[in-house]
C-alpha positions, -999 to 999 in steps of 0.1 A, spaced: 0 0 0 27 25 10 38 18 -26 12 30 -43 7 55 -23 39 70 -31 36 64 -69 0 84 -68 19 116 -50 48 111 -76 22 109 -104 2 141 -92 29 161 -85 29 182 -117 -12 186 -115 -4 200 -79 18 219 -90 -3 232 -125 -29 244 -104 -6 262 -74 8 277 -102 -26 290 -120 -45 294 -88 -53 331 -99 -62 325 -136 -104 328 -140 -102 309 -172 -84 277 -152 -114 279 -128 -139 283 -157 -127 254 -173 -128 231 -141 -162 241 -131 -174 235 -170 -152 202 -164 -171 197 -132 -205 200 -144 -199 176 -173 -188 152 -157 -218 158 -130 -245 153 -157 -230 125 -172 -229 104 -142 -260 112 -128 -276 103 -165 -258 71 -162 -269 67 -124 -307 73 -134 -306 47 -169 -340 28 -165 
């Protein structure tokens, strides 16, 4: 487990450090609320297939 754990902080390293880096940019936060909601409809239409 410890392994893993370390290769998942190794892996999202450079997303941390993308988004410490672009913390004040609006279009960043546009795009990962858009990104947010997307992903939001399409699991609830997939939770809610009858």
């Amino acid at each position: 487990m410890s392994r893993f754990v370390s290769w998942l902080d190794e892996t999202l390293e450079p997303v941390k450090n993308y988004i410490v880096d672009n913390h004040n940019n609006p279009v960043f936060w546009i795009i990962v609320f858009f990104a947010a909601v997307i992903i939001s409809k399409l699991v609830y239409s997939e939770l809610n297939k009858n």
